[in-house]
Residue frames as a rotation matrix with the C-alpha (Angstrom) as fourth column:
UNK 1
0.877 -0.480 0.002 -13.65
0.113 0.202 -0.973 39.88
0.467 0.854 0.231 -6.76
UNK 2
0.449 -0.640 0.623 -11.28
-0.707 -0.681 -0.190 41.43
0.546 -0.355 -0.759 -4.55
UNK 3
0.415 -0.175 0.893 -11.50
-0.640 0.642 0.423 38.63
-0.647 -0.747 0.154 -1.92
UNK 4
0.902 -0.262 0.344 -10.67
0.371 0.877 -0.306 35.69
-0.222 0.404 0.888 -4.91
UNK 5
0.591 -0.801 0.097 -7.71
0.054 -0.080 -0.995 37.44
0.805 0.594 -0.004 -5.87
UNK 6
0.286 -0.510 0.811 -6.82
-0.885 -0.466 0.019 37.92
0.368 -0.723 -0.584 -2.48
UNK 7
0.636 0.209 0.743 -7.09
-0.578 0.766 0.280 33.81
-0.511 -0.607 0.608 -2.06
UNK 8
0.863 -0.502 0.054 -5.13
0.217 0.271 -0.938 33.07
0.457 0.821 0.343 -5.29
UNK 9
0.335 -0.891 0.307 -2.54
-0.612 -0.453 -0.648 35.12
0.716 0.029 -0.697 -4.15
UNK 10
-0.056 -0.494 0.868 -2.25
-0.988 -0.098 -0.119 33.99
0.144 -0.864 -0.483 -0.84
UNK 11
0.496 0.153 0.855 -2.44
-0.423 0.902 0.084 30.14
-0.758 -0.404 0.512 -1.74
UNK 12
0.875 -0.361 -0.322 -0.28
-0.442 -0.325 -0.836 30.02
0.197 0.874 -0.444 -4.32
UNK 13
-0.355 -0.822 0.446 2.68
-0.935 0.322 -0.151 28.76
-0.019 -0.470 -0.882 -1.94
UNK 14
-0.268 -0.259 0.928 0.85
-0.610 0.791 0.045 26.01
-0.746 -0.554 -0.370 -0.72
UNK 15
0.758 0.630 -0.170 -0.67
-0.504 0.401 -0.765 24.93
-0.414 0.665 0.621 -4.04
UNK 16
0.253 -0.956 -0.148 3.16
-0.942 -0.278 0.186 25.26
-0.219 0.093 -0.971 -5.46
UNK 17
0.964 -0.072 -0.254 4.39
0.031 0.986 -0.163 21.98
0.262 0.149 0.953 -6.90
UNK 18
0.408 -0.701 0.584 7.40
-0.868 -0.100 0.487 22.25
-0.283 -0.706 -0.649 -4.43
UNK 19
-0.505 -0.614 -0.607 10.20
-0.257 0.778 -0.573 18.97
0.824 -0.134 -0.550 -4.49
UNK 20
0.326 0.720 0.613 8.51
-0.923 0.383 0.040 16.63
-0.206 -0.579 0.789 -2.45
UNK 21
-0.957 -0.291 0.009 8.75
-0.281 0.933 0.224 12.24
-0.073 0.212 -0.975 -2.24
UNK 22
-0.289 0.899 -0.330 6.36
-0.737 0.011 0.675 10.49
0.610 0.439 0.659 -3.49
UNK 23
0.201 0.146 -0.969 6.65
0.062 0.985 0.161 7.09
0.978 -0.093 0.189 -1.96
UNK 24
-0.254 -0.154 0.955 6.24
-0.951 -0.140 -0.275 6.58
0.176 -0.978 -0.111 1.90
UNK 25
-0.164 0.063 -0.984 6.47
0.189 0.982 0.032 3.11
0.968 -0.180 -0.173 3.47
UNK 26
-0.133 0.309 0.942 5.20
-0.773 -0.627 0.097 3.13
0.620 -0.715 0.322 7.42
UNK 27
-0.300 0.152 -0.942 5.28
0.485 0.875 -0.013 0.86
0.822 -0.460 -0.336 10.25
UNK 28
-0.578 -0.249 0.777 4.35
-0.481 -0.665 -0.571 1.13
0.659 -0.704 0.265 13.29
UNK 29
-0.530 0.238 -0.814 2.52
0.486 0.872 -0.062 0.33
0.695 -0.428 -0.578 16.97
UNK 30
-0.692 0.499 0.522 0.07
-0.177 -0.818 0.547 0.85
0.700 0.286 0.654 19.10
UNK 31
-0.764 0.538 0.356 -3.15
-0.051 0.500 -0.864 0.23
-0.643 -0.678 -0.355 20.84
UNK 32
-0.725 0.683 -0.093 -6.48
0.114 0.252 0.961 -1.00
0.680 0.686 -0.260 19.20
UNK 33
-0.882 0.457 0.117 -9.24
-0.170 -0.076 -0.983 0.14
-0.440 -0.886 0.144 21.29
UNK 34
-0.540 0.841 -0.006 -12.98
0.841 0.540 -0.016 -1.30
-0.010 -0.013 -1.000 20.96
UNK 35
-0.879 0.473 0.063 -16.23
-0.396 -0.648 -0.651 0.68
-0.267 -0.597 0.756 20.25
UNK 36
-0.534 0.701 -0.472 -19.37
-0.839 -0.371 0.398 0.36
0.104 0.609 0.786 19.71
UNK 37
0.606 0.793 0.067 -21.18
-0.776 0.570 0.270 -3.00
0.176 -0.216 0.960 19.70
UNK 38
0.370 -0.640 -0.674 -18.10
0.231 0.766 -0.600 -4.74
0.900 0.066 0.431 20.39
UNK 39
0.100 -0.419 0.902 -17.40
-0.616 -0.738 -0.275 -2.86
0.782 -0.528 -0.332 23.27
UNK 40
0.175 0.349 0.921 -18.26
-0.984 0.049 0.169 -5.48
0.014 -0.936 0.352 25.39
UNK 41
0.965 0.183 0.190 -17.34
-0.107 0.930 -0.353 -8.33
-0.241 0.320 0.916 23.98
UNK 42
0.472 -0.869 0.149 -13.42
0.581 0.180 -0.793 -7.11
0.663 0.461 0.590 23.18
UNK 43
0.591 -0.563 -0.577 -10.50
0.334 -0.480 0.811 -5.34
-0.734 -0.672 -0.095 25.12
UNK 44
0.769 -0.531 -0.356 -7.78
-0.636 -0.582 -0.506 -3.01
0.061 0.615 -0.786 24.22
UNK 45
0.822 -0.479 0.309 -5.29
0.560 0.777 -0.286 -5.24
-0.103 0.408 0.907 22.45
UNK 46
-0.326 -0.936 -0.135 -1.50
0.286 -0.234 0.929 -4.47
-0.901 0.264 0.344 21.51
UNK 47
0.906 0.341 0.251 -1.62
0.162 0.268 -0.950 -3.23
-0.391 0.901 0.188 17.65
UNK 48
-0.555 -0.831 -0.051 0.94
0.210 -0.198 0.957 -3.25
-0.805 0.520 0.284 14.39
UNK 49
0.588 0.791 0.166 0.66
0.321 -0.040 -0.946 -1.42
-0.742 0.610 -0.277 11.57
UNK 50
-0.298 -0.922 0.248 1.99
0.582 0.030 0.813 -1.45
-0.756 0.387 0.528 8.11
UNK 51
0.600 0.791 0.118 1.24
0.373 -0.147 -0.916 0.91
-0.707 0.594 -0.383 5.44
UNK 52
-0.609 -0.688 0.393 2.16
0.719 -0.271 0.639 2.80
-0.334 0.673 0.661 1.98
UNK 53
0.364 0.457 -0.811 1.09
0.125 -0.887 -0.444 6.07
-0.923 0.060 -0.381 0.76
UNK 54
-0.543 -0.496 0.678 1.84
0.840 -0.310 0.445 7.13
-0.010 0.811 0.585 -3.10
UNK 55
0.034 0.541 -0.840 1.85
0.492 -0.741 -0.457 10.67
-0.870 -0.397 -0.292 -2.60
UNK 56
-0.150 -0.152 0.977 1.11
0.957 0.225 0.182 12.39
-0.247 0.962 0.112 -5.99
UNK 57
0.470 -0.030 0.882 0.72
0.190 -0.973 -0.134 16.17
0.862 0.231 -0.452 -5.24
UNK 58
-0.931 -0.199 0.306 2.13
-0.199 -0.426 -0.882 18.39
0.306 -0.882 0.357 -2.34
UNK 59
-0.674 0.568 0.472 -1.31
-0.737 -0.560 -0.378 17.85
0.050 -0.603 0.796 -1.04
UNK 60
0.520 0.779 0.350 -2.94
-0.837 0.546 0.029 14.48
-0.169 -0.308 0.936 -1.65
UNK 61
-0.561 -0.789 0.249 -2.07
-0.799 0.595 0.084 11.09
-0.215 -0.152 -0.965 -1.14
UNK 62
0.299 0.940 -0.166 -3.38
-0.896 0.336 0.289 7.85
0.328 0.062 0.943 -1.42
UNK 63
-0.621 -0.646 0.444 -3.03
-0.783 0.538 -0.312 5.05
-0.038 -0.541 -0.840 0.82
UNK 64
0.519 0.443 -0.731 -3.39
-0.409 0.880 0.243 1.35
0.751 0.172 0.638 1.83
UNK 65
-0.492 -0.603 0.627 -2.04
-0.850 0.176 -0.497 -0.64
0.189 -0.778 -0.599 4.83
UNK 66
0.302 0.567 -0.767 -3.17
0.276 0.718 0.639 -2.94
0.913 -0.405 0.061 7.54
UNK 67
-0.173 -0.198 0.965 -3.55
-0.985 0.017 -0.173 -2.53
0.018 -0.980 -0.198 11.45
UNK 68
0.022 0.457 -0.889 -3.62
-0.258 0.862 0.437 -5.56
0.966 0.220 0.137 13.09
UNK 69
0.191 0.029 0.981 -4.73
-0.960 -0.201 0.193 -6.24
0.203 -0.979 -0.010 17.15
UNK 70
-0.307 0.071 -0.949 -3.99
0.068 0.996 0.052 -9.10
0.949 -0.049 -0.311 19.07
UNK 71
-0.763 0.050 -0.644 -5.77
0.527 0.625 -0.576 -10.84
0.374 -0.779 -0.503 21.51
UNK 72
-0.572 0.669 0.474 -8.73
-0.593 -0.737 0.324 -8.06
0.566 -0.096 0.819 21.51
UNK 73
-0.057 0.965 -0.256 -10.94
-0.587 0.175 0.791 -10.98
0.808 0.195 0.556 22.23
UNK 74
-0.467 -0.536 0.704 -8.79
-0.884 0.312 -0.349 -12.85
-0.033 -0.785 -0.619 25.12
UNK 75
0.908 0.321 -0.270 -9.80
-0.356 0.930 -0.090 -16.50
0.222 0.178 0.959 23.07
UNK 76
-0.247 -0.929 0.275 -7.13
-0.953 0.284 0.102 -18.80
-0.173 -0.237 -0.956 24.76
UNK 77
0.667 0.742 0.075 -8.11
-0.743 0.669 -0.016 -21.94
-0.062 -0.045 0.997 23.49
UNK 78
-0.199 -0.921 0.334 -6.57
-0.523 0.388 0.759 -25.09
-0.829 -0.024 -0.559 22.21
UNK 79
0.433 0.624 -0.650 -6.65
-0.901 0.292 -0.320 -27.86
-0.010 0.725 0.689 19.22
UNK 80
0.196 -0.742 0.641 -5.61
-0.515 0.477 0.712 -30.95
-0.834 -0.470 -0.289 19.76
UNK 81
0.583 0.062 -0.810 -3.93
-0.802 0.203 -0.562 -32.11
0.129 0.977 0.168 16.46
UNK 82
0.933 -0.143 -0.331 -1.91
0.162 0.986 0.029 -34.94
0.322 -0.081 0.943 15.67
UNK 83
-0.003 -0.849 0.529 1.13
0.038 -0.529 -0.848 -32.66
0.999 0.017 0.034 16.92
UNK 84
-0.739 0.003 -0.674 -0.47
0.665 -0.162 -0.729 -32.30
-0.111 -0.987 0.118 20.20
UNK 85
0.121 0.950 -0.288 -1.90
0.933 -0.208 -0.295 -29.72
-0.340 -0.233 -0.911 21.45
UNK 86
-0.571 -0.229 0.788 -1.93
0.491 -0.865 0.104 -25.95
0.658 0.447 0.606 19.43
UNK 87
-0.560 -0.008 -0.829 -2.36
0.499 -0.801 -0.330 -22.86
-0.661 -0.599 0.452 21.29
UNK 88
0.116 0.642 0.758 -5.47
0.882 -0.418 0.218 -21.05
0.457 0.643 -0.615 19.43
UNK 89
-0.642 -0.288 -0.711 -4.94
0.557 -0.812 -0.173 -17.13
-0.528 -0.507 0.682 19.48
UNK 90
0.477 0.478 0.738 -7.09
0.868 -0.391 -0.307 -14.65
0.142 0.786 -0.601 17.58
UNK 91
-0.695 -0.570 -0.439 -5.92
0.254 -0.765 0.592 -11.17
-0.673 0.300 0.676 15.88
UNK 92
0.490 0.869 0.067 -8.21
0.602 -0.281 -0.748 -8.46
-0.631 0.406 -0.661 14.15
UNK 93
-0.632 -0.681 0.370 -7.01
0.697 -0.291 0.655 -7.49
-0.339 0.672 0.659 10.72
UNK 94
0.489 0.593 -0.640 -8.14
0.452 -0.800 -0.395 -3.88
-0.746 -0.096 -0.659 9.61
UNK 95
-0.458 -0.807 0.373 -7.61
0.771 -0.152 0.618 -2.52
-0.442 0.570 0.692 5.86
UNK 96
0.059 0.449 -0.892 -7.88
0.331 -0.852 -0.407 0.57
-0.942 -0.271 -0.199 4.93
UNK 97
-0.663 -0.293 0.689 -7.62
0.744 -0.361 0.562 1.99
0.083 0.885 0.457 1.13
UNK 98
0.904 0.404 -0.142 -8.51
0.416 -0.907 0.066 5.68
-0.102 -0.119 -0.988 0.81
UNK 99
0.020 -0.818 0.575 -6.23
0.791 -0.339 -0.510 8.95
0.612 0.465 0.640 1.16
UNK 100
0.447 0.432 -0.784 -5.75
0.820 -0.548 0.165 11.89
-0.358 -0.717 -0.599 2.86
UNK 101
0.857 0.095 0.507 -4.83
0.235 -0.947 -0.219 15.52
0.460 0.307 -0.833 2.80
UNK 102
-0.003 -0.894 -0.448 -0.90
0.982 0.083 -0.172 16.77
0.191 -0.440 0.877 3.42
UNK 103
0.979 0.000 0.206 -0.05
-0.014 -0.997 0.070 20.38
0.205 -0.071 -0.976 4.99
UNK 104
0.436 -0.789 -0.434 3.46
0.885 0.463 0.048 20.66
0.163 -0.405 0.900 4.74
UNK 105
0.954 0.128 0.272 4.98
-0.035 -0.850 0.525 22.98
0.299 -0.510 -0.806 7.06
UNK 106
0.572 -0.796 0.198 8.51
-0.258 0.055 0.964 24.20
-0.779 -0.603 -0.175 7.45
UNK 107
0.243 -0.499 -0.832 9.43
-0.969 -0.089 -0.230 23.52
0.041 0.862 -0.505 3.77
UNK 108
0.531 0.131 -0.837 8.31
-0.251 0.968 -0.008 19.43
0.809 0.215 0.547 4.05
UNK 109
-0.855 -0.476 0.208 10.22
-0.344 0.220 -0.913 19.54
0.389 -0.851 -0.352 8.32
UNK 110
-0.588 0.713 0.382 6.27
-0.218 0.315 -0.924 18.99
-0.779 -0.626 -0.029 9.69
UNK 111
-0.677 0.735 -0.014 3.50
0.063 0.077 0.995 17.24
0.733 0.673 -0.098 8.06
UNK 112
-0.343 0.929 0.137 -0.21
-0.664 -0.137 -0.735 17.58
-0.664 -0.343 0.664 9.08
UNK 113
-0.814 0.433 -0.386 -2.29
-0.384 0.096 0.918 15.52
0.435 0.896 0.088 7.54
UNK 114
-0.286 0.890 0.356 -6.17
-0.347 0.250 -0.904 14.06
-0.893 -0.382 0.237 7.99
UNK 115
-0.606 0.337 -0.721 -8.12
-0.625 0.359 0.693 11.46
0.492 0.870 -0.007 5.53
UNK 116
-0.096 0.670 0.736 -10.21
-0.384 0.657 -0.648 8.53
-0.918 -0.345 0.194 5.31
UNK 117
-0.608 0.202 -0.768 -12.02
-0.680 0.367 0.634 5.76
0.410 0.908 -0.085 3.03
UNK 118
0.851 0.509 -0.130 -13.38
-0.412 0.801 0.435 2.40
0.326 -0.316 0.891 3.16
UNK 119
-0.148 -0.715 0.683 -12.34
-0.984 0.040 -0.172 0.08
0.095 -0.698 -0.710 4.90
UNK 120
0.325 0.592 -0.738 -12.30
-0.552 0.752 0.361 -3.79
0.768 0.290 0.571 5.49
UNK 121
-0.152 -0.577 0.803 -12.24
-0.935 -0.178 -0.305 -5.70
0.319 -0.797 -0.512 8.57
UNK 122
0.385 0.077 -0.920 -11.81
-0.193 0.981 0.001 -9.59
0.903 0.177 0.392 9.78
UNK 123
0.206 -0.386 0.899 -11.26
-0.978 -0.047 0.204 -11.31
-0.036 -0.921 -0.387 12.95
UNK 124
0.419 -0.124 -0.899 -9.49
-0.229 0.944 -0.237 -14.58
0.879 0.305 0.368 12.92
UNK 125
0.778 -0.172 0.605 -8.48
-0.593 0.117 0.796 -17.37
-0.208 -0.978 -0.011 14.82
UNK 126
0.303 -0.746 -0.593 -4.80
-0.596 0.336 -0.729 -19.27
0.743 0.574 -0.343 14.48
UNK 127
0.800 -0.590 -0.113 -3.24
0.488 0.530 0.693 -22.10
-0.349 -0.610 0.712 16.03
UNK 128
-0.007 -0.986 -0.165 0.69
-0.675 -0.117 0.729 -21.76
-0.738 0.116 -0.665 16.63
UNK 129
0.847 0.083 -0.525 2.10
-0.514 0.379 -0.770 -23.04
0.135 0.922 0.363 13.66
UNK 130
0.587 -0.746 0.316 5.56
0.129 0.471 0.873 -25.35
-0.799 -0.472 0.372 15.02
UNK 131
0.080 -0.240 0.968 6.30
0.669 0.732 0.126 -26.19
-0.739 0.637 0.219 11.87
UNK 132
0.933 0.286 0.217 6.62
0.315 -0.360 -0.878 -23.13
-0.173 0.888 -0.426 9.44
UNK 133
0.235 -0.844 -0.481 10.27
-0.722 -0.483 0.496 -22.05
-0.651 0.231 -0.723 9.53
UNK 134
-0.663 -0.661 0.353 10.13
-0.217 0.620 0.754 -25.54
-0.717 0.423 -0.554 7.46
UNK 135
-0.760 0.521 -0.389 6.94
-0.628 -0.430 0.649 -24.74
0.171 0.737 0.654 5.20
UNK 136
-0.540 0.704 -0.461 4.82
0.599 0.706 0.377 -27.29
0.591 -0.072 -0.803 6.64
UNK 137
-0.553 0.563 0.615 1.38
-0.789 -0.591 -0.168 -25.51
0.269 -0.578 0.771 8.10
UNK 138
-0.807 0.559 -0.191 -1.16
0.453 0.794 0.406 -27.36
0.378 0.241 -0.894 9.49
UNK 139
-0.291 0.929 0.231 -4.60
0.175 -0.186 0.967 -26.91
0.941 0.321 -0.109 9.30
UNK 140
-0.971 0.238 0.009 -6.97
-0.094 -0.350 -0.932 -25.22
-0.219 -0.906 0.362 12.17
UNK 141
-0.705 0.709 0.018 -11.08
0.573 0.554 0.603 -26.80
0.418 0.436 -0.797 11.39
UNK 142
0.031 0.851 -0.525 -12.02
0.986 0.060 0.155 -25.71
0.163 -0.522 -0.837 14.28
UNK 143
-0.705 -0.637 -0.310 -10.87
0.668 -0.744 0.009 -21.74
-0.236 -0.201 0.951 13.73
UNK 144
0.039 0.972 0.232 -13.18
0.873 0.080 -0.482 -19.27
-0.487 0.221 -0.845 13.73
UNK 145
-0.860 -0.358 0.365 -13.64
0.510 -0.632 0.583 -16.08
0.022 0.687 0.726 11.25
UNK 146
0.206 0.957 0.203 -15.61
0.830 -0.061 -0.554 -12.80
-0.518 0.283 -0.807 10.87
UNK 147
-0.731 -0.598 0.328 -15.75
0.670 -0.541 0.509 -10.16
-0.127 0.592 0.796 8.68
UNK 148
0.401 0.874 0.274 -17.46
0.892 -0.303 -0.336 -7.45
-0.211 0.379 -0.901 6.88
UNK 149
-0.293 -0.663 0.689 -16.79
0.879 -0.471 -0.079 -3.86
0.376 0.582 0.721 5.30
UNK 150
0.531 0.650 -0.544 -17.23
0.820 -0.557 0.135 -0.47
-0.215 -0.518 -0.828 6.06
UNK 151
0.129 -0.640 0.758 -14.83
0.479 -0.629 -0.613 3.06
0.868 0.442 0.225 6.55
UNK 152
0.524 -0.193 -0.830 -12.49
0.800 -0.224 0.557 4.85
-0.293 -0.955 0.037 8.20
UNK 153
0.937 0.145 0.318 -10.85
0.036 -0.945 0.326 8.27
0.348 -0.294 -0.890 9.39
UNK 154
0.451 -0.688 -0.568 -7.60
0.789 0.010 0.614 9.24
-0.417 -0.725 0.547 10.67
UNK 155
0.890 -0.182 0.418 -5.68
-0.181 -0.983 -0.042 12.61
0.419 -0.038 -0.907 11.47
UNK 156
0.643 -0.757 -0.115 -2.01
0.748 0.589 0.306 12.35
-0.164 -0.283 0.945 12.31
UNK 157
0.858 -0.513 -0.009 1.59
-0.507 -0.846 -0.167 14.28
0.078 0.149 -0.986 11.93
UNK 158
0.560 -0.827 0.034 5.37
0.770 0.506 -0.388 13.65
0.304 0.244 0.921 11.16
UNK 159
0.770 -0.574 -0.279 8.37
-0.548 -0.818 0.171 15.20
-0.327 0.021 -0.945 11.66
UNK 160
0.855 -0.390 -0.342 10.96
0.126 0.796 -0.593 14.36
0.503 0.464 0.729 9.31
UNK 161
0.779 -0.610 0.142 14.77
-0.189 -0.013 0.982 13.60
-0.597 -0.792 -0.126 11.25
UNK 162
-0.200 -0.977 -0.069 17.06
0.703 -0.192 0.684 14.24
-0.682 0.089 0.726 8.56
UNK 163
-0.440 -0.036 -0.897 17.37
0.065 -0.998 0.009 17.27
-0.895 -0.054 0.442 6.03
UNK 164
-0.874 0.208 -0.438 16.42
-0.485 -0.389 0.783 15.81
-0.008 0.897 0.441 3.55
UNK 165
-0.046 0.978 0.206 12.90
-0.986 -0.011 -0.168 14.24
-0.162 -0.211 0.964 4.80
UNK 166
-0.215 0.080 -0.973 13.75
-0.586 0.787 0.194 10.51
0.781 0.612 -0.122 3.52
UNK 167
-0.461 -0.124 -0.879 13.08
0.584 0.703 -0.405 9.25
0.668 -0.700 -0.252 7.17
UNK 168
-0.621 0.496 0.607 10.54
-0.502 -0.846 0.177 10.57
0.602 -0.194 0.775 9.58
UNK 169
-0.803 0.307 -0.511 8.96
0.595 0.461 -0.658 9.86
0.033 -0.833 -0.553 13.14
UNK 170
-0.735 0.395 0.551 5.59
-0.459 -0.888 0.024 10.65
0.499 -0.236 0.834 13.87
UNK 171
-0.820 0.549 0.162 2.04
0.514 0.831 -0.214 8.96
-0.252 -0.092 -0.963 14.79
UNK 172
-0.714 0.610 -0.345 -1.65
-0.598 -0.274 0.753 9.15
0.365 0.744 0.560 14.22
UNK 173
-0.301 0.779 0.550 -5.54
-0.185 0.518 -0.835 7.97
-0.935 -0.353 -0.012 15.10
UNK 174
-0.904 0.266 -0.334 -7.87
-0.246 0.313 0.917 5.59
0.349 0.911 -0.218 13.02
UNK 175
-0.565 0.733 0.380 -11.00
-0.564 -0.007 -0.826 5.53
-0.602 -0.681 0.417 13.48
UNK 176
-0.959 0.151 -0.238 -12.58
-0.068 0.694 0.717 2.19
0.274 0.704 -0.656 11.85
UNK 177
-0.231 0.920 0.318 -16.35
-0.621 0.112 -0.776 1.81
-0.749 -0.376 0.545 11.92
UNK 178
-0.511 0.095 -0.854 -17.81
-0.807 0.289 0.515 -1.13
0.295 0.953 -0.071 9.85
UNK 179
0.285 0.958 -0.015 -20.60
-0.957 0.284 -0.062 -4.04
-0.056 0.032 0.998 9.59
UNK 180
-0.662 -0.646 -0.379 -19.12
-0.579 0.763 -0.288 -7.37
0.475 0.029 -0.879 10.16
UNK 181
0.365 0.527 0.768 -20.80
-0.689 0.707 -0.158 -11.07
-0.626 -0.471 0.621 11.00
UNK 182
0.026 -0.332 -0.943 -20.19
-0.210 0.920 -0.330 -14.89
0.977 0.206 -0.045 10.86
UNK 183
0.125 -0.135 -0.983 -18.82
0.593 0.804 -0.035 -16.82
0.796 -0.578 0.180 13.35
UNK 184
0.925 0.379 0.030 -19.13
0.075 -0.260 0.963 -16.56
0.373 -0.888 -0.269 16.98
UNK 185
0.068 -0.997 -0.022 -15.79
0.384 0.046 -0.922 -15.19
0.921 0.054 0.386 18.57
UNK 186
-0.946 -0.263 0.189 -14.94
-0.058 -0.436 -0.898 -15.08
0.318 -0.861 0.397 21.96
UNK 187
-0.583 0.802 -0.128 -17.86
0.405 0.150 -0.902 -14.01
-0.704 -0.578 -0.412 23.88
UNK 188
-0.709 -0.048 -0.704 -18.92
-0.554 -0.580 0.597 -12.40
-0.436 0.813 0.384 20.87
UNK 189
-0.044 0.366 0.929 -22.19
0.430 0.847 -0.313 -14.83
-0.902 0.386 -0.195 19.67
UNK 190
-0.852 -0.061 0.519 -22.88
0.522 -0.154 0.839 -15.08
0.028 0.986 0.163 15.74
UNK 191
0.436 0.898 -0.066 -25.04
0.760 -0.406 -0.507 -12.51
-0.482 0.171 -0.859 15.39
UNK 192
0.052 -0.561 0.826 -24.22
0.846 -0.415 -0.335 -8.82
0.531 0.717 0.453 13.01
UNK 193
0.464 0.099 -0.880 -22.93
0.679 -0.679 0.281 -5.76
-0.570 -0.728 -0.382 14.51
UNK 194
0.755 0.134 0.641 -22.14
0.411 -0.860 -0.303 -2.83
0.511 0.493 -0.705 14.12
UNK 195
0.507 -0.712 -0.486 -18.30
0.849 0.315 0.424 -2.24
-0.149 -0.628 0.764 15.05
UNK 196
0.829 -0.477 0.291 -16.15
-0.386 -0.866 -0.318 0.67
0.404 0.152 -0.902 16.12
UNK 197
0.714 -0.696 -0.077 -12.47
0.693 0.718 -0.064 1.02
0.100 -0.008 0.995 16.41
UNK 198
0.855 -0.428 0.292 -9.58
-0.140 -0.734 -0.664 3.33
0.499 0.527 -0.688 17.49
UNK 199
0.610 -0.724 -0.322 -6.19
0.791 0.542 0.283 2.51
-0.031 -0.427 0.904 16.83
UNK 200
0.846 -0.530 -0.048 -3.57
-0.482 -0.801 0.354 4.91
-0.226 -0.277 -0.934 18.28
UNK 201
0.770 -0.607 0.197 0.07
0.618 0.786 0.007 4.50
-0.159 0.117 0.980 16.85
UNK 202
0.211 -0.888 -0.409 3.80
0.009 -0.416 0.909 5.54
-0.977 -0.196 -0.080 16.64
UNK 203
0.845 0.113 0.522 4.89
0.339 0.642 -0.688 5.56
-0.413 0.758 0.505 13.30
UNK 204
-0.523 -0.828 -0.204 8.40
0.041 -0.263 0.964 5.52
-0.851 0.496 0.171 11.28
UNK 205
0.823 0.569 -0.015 8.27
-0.005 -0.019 -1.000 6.31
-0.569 0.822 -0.013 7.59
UNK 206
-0.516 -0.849 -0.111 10.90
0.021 -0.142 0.990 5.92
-0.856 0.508 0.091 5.08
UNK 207
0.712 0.507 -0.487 10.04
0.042 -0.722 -0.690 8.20
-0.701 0.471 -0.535 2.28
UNK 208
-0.642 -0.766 -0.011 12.13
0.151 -0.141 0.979 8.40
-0.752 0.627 0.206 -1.12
């Protein structure tokens, strides 16, 4: 009995509905690194990522984003359309929905935080597009696509850079694992795997 009152007491601060922001917007960059049954078949790639967090206690959040690598697969093709030729690139698109756990430390100056969910992931190919600053796309037949679902992890920190926390510089690992087939990409043949992922990133936040 002794010990629960002793835990009450002493968590009591961090439980505290404290002033706090709810809304966090995030960008950021990075590296996408390959595991697992892709390991061999992709490279580490440049990455961006955009996300949003609605944070609804001092202590949990819930989020949604996208990472996205490029060139993991190093597919330089072409298409020859009636434009010429198009430059065929691919780019792996990684969404997360889930949440995580905040520790704020320093009266909301450091966050801590660690979470996870599901997760959905897709690897496409694009031609350059000439033609979109004037709304005209054109079509790519010969592009190729795979997908599939699964979940992910990630543990991170912030520190916010003005007093009152509305702006804040920090970064953070994902760790995507998830079941994905279709089309053959890259060296990659059409067959299902089992894919891992971890993307390392900087990240701004603008918080209100």
């Amino acid at each position: 009995m002794k010990w629960g009152i002793w835990f009450l007491l002493l968590g009591a601060p961090l439980w505290a509905q404290a002033p706090f922001r709810k809304h966090n917007f995030t960008l950021g960059g990075g590296a996408a690194m390959p595991g697992g049954e892709v390991n061999q078949y992709f490279r580490n790639s440049p990455a961006f990522r955009v996300g949003y967090g609605y944070r609804f206690h001092r202590l949990f959040q819930v989020d949604t984003g996208l990472d996205v690598g490029f060139g993991a697969a190093r597919i330089r093709d072409y298409y020859d359309s009636q434009f010429g030729e198009l430059r065929i690139r691919d780019y792996q698109y990684m969404l997360p929905i889930g949440g995580r756990v905040v520790i704020p430390i320093a009266e909301e100056r450091v966050h801590l935080y660690a979470g996870g969910g599901g997760a959905w992931l897709k690897y496409s190919e694009r031609i350059r597009q000439p033609f979109a600053n004037y709304g005209y796309r054109i079509d790519c037949p010969v592009c190729r696509t795979r997908s599939g679902w699964g979940s992910y992890g990630m543990a991170g920190g912030s520190v916010a850079l003005d007093r009152g926390g509305m702006f804040r510089l920090g970064g953070s690992a994902r760790v995507f694992r998830a079941t994905t087939d279709g089309d053959s990409f890259g060296t990659l043949p059409a067959i299902r795997t089992k894919d891992r992922w971890i993307n390392l990133t900087g990240e701004f936040t603008i918080s209100f």
